[in-house]
C-alpha positions, 0 to 999 in steps of 0.5 A: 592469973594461972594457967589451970589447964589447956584441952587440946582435941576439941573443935577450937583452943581452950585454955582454963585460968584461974583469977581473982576467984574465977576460972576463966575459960577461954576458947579460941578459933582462928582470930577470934575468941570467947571468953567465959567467967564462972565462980571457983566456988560454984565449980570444982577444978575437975568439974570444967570438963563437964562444961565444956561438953558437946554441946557447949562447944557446938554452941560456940563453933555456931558463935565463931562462924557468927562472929565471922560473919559479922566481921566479914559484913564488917570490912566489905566495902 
């Protein structure tokens, strides 16, 4: 597995991999993290900053505060 590229600047960590004919992106939030799988054939390297666009990152952001959340129902006793 390779590091393709880090983006810093955004609301949350992102680090781009590539593997096994995959990039991997990974977003990361305090001490939660997702990850997303797309085709290397299907999206040029260049290419994944335009999915990484406004709203997919809000999208996410939404996703982190959820995950929170659930974590927090979670471990409350």
């Amino acid at each position: 597995m390779r590091i393709v590229k880090e983006i810093e600047g955004k609301p949350c960590k992102i680090t781009v991999f590539s593997w096994n004919g995959k990039y991997i992106i990974k977003l990361e939030k305090g001490p939660f993290e997702q990850t997303f799988k797309v085709s290397e054939f299907d999206f040029m390297e260049d290419e994944i900053d335009d999915i990484l666009n406004e709203e997919f990152l809000a999208d996410a952001i939404t996703r982190f505060s959820a995950m929170a959340l659930s974590l927090k129902k979670a471990t409350d006793y």
